[in-house]
VOFI-366623 format. One record per residue (C-alpha): x, y, z; residue number from 0. Coordinates in Angstrom, 1 decimal. Example, Ala and Ser with C-alpha at 12.3 -4.5 7.8 and 13.67 -1.06 7.14 Angstrom:
2
ATOM       px       py       pz   seq
ATOM     12.3     -4.5      7.8     0
ATOM     13.7     -1.1      7.1     1
//
This chain:
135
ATOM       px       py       pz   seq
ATOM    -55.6    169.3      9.7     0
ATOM    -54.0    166.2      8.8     1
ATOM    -52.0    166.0     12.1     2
ATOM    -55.5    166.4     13.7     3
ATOM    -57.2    163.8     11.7     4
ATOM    -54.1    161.3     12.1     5
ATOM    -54.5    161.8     16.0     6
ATOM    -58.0    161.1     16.1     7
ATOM    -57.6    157.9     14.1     8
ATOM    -54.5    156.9     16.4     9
ATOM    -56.5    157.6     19.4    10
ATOM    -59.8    155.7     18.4    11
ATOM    -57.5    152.9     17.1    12
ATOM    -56.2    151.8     20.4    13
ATOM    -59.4    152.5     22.0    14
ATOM    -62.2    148.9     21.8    15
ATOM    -63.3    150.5     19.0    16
ATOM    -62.2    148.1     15.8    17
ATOM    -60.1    151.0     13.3    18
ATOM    -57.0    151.3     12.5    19
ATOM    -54.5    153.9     11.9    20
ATOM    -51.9    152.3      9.8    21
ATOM    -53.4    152.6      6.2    22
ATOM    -53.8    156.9      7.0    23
ATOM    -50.0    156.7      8.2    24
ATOM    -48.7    155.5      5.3    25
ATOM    -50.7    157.5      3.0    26
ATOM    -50.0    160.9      4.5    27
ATOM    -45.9    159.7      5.0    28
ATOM    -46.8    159.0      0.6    29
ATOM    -47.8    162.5      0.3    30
ATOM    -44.8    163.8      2.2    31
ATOM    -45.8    164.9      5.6    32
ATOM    -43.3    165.5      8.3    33
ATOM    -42.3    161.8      8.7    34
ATOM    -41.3    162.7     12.5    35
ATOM    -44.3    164.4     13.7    36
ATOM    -46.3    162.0     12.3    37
ATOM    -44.5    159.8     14.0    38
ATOM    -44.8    161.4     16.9    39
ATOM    -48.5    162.6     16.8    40
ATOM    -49.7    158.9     15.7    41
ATOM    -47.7    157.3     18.7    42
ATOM    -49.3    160.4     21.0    43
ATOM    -52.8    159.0     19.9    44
ATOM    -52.3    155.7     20.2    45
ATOM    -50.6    156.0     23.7    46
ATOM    -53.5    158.1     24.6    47
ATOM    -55.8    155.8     23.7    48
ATOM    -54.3    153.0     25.6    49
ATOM    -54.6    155.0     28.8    50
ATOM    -58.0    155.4     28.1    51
ATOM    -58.8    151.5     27.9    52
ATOM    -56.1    151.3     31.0    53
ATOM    -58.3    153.6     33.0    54
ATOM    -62.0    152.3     31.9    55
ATOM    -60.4    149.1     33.4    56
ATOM    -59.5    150.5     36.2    57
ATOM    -62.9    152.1     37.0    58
ATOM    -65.4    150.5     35.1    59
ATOM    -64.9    146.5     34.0    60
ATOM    -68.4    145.7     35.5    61
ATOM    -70.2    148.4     34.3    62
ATOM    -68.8    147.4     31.1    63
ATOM    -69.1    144.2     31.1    64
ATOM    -73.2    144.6     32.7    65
ATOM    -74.4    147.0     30.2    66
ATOM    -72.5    144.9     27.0    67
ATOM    -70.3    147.5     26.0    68
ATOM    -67.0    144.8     26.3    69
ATOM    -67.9    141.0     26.2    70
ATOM    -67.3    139.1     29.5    71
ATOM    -65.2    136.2     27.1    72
ATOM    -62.4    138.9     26.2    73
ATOM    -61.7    140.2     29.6    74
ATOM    -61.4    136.5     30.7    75
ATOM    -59.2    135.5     27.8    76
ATOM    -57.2    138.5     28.3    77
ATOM    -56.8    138.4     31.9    78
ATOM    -55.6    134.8     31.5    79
ATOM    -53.2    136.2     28.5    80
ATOM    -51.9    139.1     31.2    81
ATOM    -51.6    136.4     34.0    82
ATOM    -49.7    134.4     31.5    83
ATOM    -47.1    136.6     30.0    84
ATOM    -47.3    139.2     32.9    85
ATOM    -46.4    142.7     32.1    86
ATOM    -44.3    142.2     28.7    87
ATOM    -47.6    141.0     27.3    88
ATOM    -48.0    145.3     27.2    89
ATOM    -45.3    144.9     24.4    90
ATOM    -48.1    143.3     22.1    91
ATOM    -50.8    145.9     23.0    92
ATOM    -49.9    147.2     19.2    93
ATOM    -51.3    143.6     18.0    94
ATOM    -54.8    144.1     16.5    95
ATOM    -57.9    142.3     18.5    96
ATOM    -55.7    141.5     21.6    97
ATOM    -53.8    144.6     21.9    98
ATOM    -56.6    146.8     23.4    99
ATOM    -58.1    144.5     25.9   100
ATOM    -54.8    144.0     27.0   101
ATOM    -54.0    147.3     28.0   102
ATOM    -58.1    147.5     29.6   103
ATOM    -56.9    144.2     31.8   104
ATOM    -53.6    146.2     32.8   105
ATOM    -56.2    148.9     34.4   106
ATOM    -58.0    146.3     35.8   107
ATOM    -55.5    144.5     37.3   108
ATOM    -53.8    147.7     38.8   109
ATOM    -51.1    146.9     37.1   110
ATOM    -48.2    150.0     38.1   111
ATOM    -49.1    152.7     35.8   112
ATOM    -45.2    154.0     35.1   113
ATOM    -44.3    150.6     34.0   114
ATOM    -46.9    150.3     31.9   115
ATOM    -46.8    153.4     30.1   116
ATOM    -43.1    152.7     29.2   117
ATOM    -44.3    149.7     27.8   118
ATOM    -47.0    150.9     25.9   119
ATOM    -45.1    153.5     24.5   120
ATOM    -42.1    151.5     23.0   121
ATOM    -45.4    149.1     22.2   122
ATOM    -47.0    151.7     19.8   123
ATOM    -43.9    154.0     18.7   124
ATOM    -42.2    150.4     17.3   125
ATOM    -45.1    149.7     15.3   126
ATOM    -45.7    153.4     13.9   127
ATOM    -41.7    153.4     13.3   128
ATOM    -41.6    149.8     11.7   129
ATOM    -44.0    150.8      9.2   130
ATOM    -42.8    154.0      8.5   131
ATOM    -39.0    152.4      7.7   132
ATOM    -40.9    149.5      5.2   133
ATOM    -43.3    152.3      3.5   134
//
């Protein structure tokens, strides 16, 4: 159950939703879960999540933007961040605030999908694994 629940807060964390994952990650790595599969089941979440924004920005930034569900000021700022930095910007899609409209833009840009899960992944797994080693 607490691989379950650590998903689902992984997952919802990377969505546009504003939680976070990190504060459960270190409690259950305290209690002496598996360090690895939490590891791996927090990054799964995350990742997943991100390829939720990436695909709601490939089918949907109007819709989301018309009915209010994403404010038209952060896809602006965070196409002009992606147009900026270009794909390595995915490498801060673990940064709070920024990180998920980043990986929305991606979608809606098209951006290659490959490329950008490789990014996303080392993205996510080096923050899960950076706060694991300081914990």
């Amino acid at each position: 159950m607490t691989y379950l629940i650590l998903f689902i807060s992984a997952f919802a964390s990377a969505t546009l939703l504003p939680l976070g994952s990190e504060a459960l990650l270190i409690y259950n790595i305290k209690e002496g879960f598996n360090i690895y599969a939490l590891l791996l089941i927090a990054t799964f979440g995350n990742v997943l999540g991100s390829i939720l924004n990436y695909y709601l920005g490939l089918k949907g930034e109007e819709y989301l933007a018309d009915k209010k569900l994403v404010k038209q000021k952060y896809i602006d700022s965070s196409k002009r961040y992606f147009d900026r930095f270009g794909a390595f910007s995915l490498l801060f899609a673990w940064l709070p605030i920024i990180g998920d409209p980043i990986t929305f833009i991606a979608g809606v840009l098209r951006y290659d999908f490959r490329k950008f899960l490789v990014l996303v992944v080392i993205s996510k797994f080096s923050r899960y694994l950076f706060i694991a080693l300081i914990v």
